[in-house]
N, C-alpha and C positions, 0 to 999 in steps of 0.2 A: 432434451431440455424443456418441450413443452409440458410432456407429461410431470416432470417434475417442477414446476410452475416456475423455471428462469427466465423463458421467454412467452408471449401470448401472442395473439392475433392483430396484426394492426392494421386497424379502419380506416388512418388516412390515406389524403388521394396522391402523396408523394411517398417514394421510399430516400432516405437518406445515405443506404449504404450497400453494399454487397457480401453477401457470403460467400467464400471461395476456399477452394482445397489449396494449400499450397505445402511444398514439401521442402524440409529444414534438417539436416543431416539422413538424409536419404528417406526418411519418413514425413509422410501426410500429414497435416491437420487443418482443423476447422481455423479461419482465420476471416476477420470482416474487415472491410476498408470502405473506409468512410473520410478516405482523404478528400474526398470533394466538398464536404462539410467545413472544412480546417478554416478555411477563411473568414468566416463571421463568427468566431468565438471571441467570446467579452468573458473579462472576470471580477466579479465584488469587487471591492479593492481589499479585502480581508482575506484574499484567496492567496497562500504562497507559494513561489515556481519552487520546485522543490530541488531542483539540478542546483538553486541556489545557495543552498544550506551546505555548510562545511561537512566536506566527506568525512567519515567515519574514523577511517586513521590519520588523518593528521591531526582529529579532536585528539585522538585516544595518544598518539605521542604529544601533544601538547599537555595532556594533564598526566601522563606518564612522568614527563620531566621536574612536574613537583610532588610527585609521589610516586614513591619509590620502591613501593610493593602494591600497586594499583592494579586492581583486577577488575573485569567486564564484563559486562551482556548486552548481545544482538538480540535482543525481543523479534522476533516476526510477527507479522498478523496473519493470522491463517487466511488462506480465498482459495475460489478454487483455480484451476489451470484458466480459467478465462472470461471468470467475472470478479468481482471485489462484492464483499458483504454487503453493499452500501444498498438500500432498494430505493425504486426511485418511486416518486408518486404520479400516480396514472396521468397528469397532466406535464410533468415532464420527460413523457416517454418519445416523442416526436421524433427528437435528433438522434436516438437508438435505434431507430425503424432500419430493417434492413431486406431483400431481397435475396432468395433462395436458389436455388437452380432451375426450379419450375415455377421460378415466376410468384411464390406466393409472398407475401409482405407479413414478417415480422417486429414485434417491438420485445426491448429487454426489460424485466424488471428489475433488477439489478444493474450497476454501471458495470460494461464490459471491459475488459482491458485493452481490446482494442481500440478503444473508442480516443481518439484525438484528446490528449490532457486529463487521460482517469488517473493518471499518478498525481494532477492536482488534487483530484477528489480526496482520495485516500488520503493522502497527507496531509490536508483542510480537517478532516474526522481525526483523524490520529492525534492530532497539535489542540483541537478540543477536548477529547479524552485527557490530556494532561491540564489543560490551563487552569483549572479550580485548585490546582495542587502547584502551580509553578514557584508559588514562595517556599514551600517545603523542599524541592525538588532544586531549585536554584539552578547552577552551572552543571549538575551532574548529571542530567540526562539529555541527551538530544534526539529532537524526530525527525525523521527522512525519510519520506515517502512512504513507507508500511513498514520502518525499521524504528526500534526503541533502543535507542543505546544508554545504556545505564553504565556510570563510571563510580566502582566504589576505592577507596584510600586502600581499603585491605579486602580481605575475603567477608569477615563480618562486617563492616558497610556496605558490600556487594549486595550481602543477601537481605538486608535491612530497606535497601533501593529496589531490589528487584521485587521483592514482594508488594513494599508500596505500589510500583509502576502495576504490575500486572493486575493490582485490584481497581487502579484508575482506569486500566482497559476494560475492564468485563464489569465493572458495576454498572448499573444501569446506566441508559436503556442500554442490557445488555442485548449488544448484538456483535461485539467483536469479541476475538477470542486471542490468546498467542498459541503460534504453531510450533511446538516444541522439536519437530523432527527438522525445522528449518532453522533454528535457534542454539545461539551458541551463551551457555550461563557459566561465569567463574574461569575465565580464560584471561592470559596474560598477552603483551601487546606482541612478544615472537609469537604468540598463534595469530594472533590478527594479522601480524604482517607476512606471515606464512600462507595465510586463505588463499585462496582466487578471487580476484576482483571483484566478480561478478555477486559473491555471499555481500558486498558491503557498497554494492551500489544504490 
């Protein structure tokens, strides 16, 4: 992660977190905790808990039941397994500092996943990307956390919204993208209520 500039060297005199191997269906991975951090976080008041936002299917059976050939799309935002696109500016890299096995002191430049409220993040970026477009967009689209659900009447409103949506993501400053291998475009609500939970949390 250094050599590919995610992480850099950090000069402060505290570290905030730890990096730890932990292992989750019988396999390792890289994993930080920074629960000792958890207690003194503040948010704008413009920042939204995203747990709050109406899950994904009961939107999609709510506008399923006035329309009646209504078809869908789970946008994803692509990231990678353990940071989000978001980079942070060298002054607020502090509360990302973390600690290694031999002691040395990292900071992230990008927001980590692990990090205590990164799905605030995301989801604060994601609900910008749309808001110049929400008169256009109305009741038909909704964002949660790093998901775009776009709700069309038929297959052609579908693709007329998804296209919109996807240009509100990647126009400038582009720096987010949709992750198409994670994304489900033109699916009816038996496939949605078909998923695993876990694709529409």
């Amino acid at each position: 992660m250094y050599r590919e500039g995610v992480i850099c060297n950090s000069y402060s005199d505290r570290s905030a977190g730890q990096a730890i191997a932990g292992k989750e269906d019988d396999k390792y991975d890289l994993y930080f905790d920074w629960r000792s951090a958890t207690d003194n976080c503040t948010f704008p008041p413009e920042m939204e808990d995203p747990t709050k936002v109406e899950p994904l299917i009961s939107r999609a059976r709510r506008f399923a039941s006035n329309h009646s050939n209504a078809r869908y799309a789970v946008l994803r935002l692509w990231s990678s397994p353990h940071f989000y696109p978001l980079m942070l500016g060298w002054n607020n890299r502090d509360n990302t500092s973390f600690t290694d096995g031999l002691g040395r002191t990292w900071e992230w430049k990008f927001i980590p996943k692990d990090m205590p409220y990164s799905e605030w993040s995301i989801h604060h970026q994601a609900r910008l990307r749309i808001k110049p477009y929400a008169k256009q967009f109305g009741d038909r689209l909704l964002v949660r956390r790093d998901s775009f659900f776009v709700m069309g009447e038929d297959q052609e409103d579908l693709l007329r919204l998804v296209v919109a949506t996807t240009f509100a993501i990647v126009t400038r400053p582009w720096r987010l993208e949709v992750d198409l291998w994670k994304s489900f475009v033109n699916v009816d609500l038996k496939f949605l209520e078909e998923l695993d939970e876990r694709w529409l949390e």
